[in-house]
Backbone as CSV, one residue per row, in Angstrom:
resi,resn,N_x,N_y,N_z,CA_x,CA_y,CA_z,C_x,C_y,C_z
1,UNK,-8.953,6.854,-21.690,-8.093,5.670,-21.684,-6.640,6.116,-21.673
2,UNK,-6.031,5.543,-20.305,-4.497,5.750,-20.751,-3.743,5.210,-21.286
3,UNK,-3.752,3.725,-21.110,-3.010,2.777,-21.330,-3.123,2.049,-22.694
4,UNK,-2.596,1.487,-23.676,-2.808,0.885,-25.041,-2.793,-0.445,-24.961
5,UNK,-2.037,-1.337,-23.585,-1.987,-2.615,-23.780,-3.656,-3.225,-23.463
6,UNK,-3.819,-4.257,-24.188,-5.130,-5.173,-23.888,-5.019,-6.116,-22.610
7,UNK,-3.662,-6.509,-22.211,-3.578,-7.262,-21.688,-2.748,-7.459,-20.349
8,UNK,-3.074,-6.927,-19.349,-1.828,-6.527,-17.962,-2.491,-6.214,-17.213
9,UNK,-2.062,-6.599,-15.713,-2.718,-6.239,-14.759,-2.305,-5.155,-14.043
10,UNK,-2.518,-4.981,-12.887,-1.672,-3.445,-12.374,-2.782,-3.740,-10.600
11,UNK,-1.905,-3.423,-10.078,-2.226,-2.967,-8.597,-1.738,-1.528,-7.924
12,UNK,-2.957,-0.999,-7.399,-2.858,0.205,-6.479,-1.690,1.125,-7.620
13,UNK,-2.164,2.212,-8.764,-1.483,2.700,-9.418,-1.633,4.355,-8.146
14,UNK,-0.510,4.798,-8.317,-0.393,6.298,-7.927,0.098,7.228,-8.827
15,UNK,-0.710,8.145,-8.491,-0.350,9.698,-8.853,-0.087,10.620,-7.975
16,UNK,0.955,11.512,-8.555,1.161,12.963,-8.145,0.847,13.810,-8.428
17,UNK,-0.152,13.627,-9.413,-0.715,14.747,-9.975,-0.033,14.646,-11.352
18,UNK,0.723,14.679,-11.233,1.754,15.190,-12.666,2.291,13.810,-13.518
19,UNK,2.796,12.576,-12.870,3.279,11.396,-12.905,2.149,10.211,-12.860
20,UNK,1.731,9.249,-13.143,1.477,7.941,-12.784,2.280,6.880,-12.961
21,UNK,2.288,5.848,-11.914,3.461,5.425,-11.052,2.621,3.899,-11.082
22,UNK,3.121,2.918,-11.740,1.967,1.646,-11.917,2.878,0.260,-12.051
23,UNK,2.854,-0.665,-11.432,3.198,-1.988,-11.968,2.154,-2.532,-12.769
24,UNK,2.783,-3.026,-13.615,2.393,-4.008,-14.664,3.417,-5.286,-15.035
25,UNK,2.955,-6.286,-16.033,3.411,-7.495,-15.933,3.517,-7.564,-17.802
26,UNK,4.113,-6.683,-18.153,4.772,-6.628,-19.578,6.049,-8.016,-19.425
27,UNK,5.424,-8.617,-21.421,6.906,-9.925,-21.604,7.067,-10.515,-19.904
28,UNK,5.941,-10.778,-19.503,6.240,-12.081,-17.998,6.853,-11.307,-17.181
29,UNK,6.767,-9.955,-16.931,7.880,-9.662,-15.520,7.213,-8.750,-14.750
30,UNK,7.125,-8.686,-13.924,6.292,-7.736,-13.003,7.305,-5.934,-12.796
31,UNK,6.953,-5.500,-13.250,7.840,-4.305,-12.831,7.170,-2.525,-13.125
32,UNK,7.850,-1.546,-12.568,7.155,0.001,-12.079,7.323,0.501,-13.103
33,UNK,6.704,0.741,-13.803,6.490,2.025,-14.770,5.714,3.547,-14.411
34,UNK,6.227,4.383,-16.048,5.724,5.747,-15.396,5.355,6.020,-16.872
35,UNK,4.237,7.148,-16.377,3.802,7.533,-17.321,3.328,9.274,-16.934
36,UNK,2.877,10.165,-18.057,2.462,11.681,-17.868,0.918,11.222,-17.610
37,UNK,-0.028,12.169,-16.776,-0.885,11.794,-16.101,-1.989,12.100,-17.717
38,UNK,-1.719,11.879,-18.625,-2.331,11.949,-20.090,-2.338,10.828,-20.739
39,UNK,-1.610,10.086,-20.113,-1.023,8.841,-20.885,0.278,8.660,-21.774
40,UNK,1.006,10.023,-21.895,2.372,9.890,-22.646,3.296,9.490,-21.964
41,UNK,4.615,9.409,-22.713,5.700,9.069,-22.179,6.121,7.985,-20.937
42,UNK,5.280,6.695,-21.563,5.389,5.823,-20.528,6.708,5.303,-21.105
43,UNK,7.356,5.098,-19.710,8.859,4.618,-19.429,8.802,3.688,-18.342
44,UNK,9.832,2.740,-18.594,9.797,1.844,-17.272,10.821,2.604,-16.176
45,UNK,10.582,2.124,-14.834,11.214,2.416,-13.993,12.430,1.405,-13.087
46,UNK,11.883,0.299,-13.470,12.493,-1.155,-12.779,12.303,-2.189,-13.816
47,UNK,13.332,-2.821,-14.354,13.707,-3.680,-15.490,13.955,-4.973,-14.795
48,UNK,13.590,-5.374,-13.646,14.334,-6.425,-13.016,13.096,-8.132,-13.713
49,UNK,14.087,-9.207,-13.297,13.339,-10.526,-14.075,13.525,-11.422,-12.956
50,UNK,13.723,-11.000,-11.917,14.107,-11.987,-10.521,12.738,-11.777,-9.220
51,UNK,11.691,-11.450,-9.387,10.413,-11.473,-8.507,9.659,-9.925,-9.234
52,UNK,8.928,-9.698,-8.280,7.408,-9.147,-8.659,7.603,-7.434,-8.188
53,UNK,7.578,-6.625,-8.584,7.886,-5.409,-8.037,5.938,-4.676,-8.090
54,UNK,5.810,-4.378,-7.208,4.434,-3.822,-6.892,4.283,-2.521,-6.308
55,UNK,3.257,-1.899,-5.962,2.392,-1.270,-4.964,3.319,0.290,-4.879
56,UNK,3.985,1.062,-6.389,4.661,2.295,-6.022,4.419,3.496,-5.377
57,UNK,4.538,4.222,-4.312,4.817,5.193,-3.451,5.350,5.876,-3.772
58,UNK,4.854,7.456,-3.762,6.188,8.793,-4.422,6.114,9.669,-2.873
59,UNK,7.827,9.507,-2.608,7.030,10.642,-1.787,7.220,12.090,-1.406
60,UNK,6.584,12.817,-0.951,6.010,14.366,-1.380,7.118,15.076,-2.194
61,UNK,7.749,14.605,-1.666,9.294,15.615,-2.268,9.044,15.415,-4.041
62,UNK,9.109,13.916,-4.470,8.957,13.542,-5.717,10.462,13.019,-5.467
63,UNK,11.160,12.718,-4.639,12.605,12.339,-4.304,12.783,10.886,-4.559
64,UNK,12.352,10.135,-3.795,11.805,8.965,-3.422,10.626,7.899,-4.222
65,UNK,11.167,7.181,-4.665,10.119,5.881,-4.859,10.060,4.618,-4.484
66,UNK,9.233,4.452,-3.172,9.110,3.003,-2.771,8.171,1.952,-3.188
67,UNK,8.767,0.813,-3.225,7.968,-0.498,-3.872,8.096,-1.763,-2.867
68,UNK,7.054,-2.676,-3.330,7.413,-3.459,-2.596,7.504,-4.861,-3.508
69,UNK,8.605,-5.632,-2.997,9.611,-6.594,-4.024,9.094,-7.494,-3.037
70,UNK,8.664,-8.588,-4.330,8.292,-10.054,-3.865,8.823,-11.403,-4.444
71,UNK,9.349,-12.063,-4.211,10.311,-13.094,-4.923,9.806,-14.552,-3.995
72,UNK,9.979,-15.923,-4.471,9.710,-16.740,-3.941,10.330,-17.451,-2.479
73,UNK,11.467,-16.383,-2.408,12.369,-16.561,-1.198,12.048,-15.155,-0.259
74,UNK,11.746,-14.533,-0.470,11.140,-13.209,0.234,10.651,-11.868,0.123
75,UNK,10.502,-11.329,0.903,9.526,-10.506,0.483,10.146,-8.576,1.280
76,UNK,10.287,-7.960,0.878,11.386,-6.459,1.208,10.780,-5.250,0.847
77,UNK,10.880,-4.378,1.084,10.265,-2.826,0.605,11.990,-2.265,-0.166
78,UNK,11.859,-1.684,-1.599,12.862,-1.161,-1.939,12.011,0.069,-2.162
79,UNK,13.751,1.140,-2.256,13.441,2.559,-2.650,14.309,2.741,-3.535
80,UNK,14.210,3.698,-4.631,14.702,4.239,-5.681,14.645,5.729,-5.726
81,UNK,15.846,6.442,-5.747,16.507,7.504,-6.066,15.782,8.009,-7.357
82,UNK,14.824,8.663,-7.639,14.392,9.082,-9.046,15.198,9.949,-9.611
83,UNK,16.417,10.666,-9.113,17.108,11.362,-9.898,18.182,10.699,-10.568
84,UNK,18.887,9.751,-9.916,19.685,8.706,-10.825,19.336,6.992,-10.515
85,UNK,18.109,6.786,-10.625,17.723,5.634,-10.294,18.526,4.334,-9.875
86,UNK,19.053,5.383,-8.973,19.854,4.099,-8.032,18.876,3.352,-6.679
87,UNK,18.649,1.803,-7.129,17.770,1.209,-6.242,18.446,0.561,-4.916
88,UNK,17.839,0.799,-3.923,18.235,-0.093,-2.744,17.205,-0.724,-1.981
89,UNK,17.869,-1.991,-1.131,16.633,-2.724,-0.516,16.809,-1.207,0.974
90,UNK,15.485,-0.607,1.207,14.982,0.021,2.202,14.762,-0.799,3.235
91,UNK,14.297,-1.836,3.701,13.738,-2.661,4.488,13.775,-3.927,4.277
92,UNK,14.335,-4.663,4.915,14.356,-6.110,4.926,14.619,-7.223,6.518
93,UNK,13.089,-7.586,6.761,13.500,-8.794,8.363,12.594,-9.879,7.880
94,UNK,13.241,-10.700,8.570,13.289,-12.240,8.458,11.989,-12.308,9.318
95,UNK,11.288,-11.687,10.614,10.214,-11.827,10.588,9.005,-10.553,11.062
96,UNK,9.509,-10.153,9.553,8.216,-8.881,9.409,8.363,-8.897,7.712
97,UNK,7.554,-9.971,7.548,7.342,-9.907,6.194,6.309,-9.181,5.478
98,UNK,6.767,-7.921,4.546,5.358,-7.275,3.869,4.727,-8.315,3.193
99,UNK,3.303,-7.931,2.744,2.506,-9.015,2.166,1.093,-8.088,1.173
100,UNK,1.347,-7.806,0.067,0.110,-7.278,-0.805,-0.095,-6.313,-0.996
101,UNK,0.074,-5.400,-0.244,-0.132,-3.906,-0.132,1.353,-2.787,0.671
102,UNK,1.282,-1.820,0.041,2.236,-0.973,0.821,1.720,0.508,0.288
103,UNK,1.458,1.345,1.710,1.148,2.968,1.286,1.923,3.829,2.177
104,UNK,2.324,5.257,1.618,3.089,5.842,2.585,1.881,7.413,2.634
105,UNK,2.308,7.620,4.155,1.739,8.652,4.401,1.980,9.605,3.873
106,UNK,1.073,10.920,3.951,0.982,12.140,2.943,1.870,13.050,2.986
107,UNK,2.775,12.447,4.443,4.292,13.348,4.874,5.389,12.730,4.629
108,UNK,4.757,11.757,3.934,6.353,10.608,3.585,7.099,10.730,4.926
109,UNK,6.674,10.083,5.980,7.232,9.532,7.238,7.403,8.917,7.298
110,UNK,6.270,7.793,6.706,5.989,6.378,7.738,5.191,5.367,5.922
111,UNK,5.618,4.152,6.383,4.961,3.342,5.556,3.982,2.504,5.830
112,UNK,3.156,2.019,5.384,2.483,0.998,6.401,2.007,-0.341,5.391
113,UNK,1.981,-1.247,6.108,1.876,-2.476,5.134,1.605,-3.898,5.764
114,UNK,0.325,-4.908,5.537,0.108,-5.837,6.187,1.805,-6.912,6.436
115,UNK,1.363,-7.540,7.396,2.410,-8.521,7.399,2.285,-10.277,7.362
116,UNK,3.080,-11.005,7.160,2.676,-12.258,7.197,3.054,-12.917,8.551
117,UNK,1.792,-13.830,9.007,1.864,-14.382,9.705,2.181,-15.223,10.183
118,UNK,2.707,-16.484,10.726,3.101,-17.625,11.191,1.876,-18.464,11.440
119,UNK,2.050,-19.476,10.453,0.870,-20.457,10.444,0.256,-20.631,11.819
120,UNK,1.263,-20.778,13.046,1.056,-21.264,14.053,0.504,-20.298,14.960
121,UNK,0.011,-18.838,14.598,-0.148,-17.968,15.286,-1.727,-18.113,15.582
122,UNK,-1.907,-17.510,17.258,-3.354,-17.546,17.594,-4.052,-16.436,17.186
123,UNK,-5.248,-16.517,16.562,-5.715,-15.215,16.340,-7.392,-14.997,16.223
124,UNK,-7.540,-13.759,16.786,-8.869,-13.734,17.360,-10.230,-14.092,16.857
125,UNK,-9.896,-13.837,15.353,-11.366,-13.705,14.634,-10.490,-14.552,13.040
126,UNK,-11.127,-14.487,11.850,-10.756,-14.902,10.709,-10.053,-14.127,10.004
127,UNK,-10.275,-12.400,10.498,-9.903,-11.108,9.548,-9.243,-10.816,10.590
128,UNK,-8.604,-11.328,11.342,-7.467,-10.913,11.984,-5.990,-10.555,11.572
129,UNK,-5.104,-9.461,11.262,-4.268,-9.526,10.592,-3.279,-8.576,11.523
130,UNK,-2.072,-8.390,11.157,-0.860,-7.744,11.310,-0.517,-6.659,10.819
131,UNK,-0.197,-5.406,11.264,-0.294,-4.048,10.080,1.006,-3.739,10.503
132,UNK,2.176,-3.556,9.965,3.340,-3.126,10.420,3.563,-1.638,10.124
133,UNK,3.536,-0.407,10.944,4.049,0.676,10.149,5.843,1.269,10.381
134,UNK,6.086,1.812,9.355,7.950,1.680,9.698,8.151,3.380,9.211
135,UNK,9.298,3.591,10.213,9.348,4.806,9.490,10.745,5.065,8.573
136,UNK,10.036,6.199,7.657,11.365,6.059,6.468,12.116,7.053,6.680
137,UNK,12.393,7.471,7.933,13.480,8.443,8.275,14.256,6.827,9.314
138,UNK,14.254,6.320,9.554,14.626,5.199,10.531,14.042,4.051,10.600
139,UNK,14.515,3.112,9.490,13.703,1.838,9.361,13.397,0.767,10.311
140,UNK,14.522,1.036,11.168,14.333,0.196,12.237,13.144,0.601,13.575
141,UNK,12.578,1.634,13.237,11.863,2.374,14.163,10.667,1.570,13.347
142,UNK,9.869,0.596,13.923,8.626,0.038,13.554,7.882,-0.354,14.888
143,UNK,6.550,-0.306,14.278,5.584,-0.608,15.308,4.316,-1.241,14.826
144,UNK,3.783,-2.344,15.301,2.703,-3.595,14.589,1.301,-3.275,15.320
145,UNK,0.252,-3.523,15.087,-0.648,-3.445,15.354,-1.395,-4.747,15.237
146,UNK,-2.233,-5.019,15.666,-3.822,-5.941,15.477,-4.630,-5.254,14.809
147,UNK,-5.056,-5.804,13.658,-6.512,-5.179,12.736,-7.175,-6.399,11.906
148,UNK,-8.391,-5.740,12.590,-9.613,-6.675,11.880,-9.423,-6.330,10.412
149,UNK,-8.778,-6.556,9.528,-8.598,-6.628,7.786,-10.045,-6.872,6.921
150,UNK,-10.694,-6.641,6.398,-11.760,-7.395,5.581,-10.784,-7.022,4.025
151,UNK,-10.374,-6.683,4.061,-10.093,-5.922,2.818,-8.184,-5.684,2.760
152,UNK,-7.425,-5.915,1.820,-6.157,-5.453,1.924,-5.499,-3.771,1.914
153,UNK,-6.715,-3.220,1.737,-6.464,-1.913,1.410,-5.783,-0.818,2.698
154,UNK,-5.324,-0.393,3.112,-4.726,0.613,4.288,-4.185,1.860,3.832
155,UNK,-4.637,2.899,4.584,-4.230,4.556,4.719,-3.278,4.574,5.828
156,UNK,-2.792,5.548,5.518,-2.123,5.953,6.774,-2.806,7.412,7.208
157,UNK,-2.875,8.047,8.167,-3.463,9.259,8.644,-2.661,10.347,8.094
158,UNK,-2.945,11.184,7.812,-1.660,12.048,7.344,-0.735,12.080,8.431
159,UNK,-0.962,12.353,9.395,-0.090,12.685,10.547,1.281,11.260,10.539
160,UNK,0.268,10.449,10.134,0.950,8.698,10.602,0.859,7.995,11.673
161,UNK,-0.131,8.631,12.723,-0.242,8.162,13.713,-1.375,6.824,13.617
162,UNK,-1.567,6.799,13.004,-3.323,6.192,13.383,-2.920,5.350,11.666
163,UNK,-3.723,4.156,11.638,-4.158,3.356,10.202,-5.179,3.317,10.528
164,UNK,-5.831,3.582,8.940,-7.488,2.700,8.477,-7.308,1.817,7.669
165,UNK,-8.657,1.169,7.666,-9.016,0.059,7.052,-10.027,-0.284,6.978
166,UNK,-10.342,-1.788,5.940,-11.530,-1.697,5.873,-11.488,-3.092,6.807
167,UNK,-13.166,-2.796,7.597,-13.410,-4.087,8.429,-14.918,-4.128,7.918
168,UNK,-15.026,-5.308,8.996,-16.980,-6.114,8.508,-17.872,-5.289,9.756
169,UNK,-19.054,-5.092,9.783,-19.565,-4.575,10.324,-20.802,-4.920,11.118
170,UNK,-21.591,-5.159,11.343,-23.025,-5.820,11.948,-23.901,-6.099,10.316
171,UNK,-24.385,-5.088,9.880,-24.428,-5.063,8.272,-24.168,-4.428,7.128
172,UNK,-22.795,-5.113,6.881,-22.216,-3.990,5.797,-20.807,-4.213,6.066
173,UNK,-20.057,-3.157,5.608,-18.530,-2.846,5.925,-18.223,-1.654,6.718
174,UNK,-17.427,-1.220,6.857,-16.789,-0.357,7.503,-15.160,0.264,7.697
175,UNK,-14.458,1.641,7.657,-13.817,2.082,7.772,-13.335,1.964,9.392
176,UNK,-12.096,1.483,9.648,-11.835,2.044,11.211,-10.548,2.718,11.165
177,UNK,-10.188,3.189,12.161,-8.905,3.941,12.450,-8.287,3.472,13.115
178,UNK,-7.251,3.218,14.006,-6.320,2.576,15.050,-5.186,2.975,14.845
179,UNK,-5.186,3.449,16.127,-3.730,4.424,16.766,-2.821,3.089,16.619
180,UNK,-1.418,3.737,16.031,-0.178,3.003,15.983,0.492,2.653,17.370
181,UNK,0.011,3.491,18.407,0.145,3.331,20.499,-0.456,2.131,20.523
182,UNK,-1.505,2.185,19.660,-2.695,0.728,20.846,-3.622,1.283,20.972
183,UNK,-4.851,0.287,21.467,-5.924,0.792,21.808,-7.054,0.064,20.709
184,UNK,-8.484,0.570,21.104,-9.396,0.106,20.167,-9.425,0.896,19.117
185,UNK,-10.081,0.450,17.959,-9.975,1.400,16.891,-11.498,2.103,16.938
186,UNK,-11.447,3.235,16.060,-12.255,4.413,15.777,-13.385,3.544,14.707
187,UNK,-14.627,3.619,14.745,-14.969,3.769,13.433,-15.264,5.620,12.902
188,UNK,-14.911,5.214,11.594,-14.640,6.422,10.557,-15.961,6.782,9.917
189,UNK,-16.495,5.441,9.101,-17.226,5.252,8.278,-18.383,4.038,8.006
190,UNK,-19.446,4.129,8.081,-20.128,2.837,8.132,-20.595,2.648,6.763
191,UNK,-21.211,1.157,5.943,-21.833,1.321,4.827,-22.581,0.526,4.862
192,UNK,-23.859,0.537,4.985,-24.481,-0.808,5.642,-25.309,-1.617,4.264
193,UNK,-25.040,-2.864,4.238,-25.682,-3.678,3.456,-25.019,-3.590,2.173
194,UNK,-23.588,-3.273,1.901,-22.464,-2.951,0.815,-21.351,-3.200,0.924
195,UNK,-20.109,-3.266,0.587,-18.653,-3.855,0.932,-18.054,-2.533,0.383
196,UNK,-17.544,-2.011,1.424,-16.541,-1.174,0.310,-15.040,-2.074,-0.196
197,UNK,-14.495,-1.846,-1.075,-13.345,-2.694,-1.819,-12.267,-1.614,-1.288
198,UNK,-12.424,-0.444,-1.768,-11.040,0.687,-1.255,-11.558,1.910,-0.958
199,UNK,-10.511,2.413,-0.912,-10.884,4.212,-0.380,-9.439,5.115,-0.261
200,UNK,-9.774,6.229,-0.549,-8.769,6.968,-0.235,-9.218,8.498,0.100
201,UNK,-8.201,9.164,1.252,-8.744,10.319,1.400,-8.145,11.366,0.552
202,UNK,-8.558,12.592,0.455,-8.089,13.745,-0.858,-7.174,14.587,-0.144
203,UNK,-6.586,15.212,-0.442,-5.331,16.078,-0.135,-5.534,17.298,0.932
204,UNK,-6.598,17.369,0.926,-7.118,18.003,1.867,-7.829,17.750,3.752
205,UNK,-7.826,16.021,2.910,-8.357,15.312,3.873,-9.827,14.994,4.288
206,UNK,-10.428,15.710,3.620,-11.952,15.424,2.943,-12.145,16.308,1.802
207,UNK,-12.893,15.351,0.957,-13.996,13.860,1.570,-12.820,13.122,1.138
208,UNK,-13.784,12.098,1.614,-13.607,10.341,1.180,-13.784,9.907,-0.207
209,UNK,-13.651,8.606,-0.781,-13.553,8.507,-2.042,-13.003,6.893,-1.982
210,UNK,-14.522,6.344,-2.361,-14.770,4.783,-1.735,-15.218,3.644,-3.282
211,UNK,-14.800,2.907,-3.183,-15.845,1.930,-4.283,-16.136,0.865,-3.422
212,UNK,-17.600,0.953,-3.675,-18.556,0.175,-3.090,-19.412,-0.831,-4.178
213,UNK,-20.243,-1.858,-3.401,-20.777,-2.734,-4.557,-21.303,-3.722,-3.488
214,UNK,-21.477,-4.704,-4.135,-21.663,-6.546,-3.902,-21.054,-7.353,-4.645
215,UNK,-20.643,-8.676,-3.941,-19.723,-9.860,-4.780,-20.680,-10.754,-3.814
């Protein structure tokens, strides 16, 4: 057990091995904390009381920490300076809104993160969704994709070329891949007659490392 509170939620926590990197919703406020991968020395990282700070990213350097900030007027990717925690909005358009999730690749290049859609938009199937990936050497350098979503969860390839995800399958779920160019996607992984919920690959790049079940 790391944690002492009874009562808080937390989405997509990361580690570096050395650090864990977690939102929680301490006294009503959504915000990034850190802790030693033992459970000591938890410290907050973001004190803010004006929207929801989620989904933290370290990247490789340990330089960098990106989040993604949600408020009832919009929605932005910030980064924070971990050496003098000076925060800035990283990313912000009026229509490429992040939405639930945000992961950065294993080269800290590129980010990737569903987007929101326009009510009015046509779209192919029900799990049809928007994957925006951006890169964090040049924010304005982005590129969107089409993905069958079953699941909010997304990798980036190490390289950054390619996203997975989880989709539905004939029976079961499934892992696919899809090049950030275009094109059809890869399947990766099949699980038949099971849902996987998430996954992530290991530092090496195999194996895999899935939770699976029924709901």
């Amino acid at each position: 057990q790391l944690t002492e509170n009874d009562n808080f939620t937390t989405t997509a926590p990361y580690s570096d091995g050395t650090s864990i990197y977690y939102n929680t919703d301490r006294d009503h406020r959504e915000n990034i904390w850190r802790m030693d991968a033992n459970g000591a020395n938890v410290t907050p990282i973001t004190e803010g009381a004006d929207g929801l700070r989620q989904f933290p990213n370290v990247s490789p350097d340990g330089k960098f920490l990106y989040y993604l900030f949600r408020s009832p007027q919009k929605a932005t990717i910030h980064r924070i300076n971990l050496a003098d925690r000076a925060d800035e909005v990283f990313f912000e358009s009026k229509d490429i809104q992040p939405v639930l999730f945000l992961t950065l690749s294993a080269d800290g290049k590129y980010l990737a993160f569903p987007v929101w859609r326009n009510p009015g938009d046509k779209v192919q199937n029900e799990n049809s969704a928007r994957v925006a990936v951006v890169s964090t050497e040049n924010p304005a350098d982005i590129k969107i994709i089409e993905a069958r979503l079953l699941m909010v969860a997304l990798r980036l390839t190490p390289d950054g070329k390619a996203v997975e995800y989880i989709s539905d399958a004939n029976e079961g779920t499934q892992i696919l891949r899809q090049s950030v160019d275009g094109g059809e996607p890869q399947t990766v992984f099949v699980l038949p007659k099971e849902k996987i919920f998430n996954f992530a690959w290991s530092k090496s790049e195999t194996p895999i490392a899935f939770a699976r079940g029924q709901s």
